[in-house]
N, C-alpha and C positions, 0 to 999 in steps of 0.2 A: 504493500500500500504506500512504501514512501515514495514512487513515481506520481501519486497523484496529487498531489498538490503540484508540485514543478509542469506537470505536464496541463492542468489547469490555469496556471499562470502563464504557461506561454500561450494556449490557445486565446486567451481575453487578450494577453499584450500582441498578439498576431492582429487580436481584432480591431485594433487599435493604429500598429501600426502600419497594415497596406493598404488603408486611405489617406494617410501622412503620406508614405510612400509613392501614392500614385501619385499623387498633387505636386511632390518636388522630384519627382523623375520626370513629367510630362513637361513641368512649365518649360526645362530646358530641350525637347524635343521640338522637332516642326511637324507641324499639322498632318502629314501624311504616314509618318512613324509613329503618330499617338494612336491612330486608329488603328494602322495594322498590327502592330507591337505594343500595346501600353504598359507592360511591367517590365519591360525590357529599359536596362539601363542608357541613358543619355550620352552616348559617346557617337560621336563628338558634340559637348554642349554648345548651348546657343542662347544669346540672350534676347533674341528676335523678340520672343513673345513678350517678354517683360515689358523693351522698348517700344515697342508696337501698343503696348496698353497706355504708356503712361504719354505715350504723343498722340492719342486718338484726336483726330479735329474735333469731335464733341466733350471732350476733356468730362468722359464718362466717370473713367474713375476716381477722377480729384471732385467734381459734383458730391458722387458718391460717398466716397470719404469723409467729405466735408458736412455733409446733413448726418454722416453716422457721427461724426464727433459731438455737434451740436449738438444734436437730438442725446444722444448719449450721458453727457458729462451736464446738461442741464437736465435730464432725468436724475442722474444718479444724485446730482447736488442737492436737489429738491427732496427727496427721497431720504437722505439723508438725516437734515435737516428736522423733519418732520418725525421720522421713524424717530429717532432719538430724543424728540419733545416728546411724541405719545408712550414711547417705549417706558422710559424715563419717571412719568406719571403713574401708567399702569403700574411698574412696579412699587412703586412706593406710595400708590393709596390701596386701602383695605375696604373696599366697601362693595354690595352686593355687584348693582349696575358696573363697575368698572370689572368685576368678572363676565359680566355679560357680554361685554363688548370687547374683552379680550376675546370669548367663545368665536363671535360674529367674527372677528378680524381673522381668527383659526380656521372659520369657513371658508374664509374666503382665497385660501390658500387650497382650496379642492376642486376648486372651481377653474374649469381649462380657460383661458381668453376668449378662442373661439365661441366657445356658448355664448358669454355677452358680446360680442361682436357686432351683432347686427342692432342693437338696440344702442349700444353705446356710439356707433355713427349717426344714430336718430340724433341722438342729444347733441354731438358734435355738429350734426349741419345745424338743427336750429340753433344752435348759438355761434355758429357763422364760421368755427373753426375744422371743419370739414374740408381736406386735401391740405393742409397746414401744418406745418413742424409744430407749430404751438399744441394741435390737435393732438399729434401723436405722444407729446412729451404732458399733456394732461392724460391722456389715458395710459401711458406708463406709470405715470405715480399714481393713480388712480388703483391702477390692478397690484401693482406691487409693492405697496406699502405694507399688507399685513406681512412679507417677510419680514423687511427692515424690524419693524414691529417686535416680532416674533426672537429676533435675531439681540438687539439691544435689550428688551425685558430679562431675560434670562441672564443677560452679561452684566447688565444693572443692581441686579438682585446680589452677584457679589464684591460689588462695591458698599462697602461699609457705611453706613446708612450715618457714624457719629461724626462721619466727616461734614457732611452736611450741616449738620448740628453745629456744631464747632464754629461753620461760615457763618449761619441765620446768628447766633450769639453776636458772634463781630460785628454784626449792623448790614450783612450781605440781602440783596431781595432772592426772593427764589428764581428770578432770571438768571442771578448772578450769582445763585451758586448752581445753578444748572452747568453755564455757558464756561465759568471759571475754574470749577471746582469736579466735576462731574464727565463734563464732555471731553476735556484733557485725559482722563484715564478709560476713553472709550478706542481709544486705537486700535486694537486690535478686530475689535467688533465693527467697527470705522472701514478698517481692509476687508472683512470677511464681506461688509454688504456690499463693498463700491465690485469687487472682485464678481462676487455672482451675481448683483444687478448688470454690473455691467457687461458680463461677457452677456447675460439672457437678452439684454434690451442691444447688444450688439450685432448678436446671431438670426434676431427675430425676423421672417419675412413675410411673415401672411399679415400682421398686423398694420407694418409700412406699406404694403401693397395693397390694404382696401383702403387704408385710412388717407394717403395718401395721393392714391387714383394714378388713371397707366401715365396721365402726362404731368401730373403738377409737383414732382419730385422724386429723387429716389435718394435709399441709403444703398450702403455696402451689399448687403444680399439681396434686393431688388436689383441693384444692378448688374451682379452676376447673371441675375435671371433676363434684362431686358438685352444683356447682350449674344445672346442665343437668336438667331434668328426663327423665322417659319417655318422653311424649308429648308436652310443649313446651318451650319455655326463652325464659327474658324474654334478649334477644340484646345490649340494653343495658347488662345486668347484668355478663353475660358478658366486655364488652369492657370494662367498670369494673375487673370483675377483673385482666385483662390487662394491662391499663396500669398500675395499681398493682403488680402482682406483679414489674413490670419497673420500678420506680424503685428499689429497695434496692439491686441488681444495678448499676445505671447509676452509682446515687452512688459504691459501692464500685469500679466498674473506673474514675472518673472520678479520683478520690483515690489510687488506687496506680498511675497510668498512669505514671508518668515510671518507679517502680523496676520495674514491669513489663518495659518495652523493657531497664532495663539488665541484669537477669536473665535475658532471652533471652539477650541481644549476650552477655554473658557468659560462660555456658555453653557457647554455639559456638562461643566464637574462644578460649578458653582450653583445657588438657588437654592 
């Protein structure tokens, strides 16, 4: 039996790694070796494809990139923000209703996007921000706050409640010992949300794609999708996109990796 764990591990990290694999063997091949061969290694490389994406005269994917950053890093900011004032609250009042509405924000983490989808573009046309960044980046913080939520409570809880105490004595208001006192030893939980908000509200593409509509924008994974055509797709292109579209993502979980784990460990072992 001691083959099966090793041999378990390699089939999940197989799973893993030959769609890595495909994406950074192909960017470097031309369009007619990707089809006939596609796991066949790139000899001789080429950086056609790369250059070819980032000089498209439609400057597809600097658009793109640019409404993902946007859209992105003023979800997560917002999100943030918030998560850690309500998170913050919940855990440090005791009273019935504030467990009810911890419940409802727990529900609301079962709940797939798609379901409310269609309802939650009602509310965005009537209120005028239908096909708009703004649109996208209210119903980001909209759907994904009960993580944040979820995520700060738990890490809140073992932040020692006399520090607090301590500030309100010295003449601090409860802004200021939230914002001075409190949110400074939220780091870790601070990495863990921006890390899986962000790569989720990065990688998202049904949500940009309805909310957004086929002409009035596109982010990073929309545009991979609009540059496929009807009836062909240069396949080099394709996979230029793909590997770019995944380095923002890599840099960012590569730079907040150490407070990421302690935001986990954190949360779980305190409360």
């Amino acid at each position: 039996m001691r083959w099966v764990r090793p041999s378990v591990a390699v089939f999940v990290g197989a799973i893993f790694f030959v769609p890595l694999y495909l994406v950074l063997a192909n960017v470097f091949k031309q369009g007619a070796r990707i089809a006939s061969s596609p796991m066949s290694l790139p000899v001789p490389p080429t950086l056609g494809n790369v250059v070819a994406v980032l000089t498209r005269p439609d400057q597809l994917f600097w658009v793109s990139l640019t409404n993902s950053v946007v859209v992105t890093a003023l979800s997560v900011i917002v999100l943030i923000v918030l998560s850690a004032m309500l998170g913050h609250y919940l855990a440090r009042t005791r009273r019935t209703w504030t467990r009810v509405l911890t419940l409802i924000l727990l529900a609301g983490l079962m709940i797939p996007p798609q379901v409310i989808l269609i309802p939650i573009t009602d509310v965005l046309r009537v209120a005028g921000l239908m096909t708009t960044l703004q649109g996208l980046v209210l119903f980001n913080v909209g759907y994904y706050v009960p993580f944040g939520v979820f995520v700060f409570t738990g890490f809140i809880r073992g932040v020692p409640v006399e520090l607090e105490e301590a500030a309100v004595l010295d003449g601090a208001s409860r802004t200021q010992v939230f914002w001075r006192i409190v949110f400074p030893l939220l780091r870790p939980a601070t990495a863990s949300v921006m890390i899986f908000l962000g790569v989720w509200i990065w990688n998202d593409f049904i949500d940009p794609l309805i909310i957004l509509g086929p002409s009035q924008g596109t982010t990073i994974t929309t545009g991979i999708y609009r540059s496929i055509g009807q009836y062909q797709a240069d396949l080099g292109s394709v996979f230029a996109l793909m590997a770019l579209a995944t380095l923002p993502v890599l840099v960012f979980y590569l730079a907040l990796q150490k407070q990421f784990v302690k935001g986990l460990t954190g949360g779980a072992t305190k409360g």
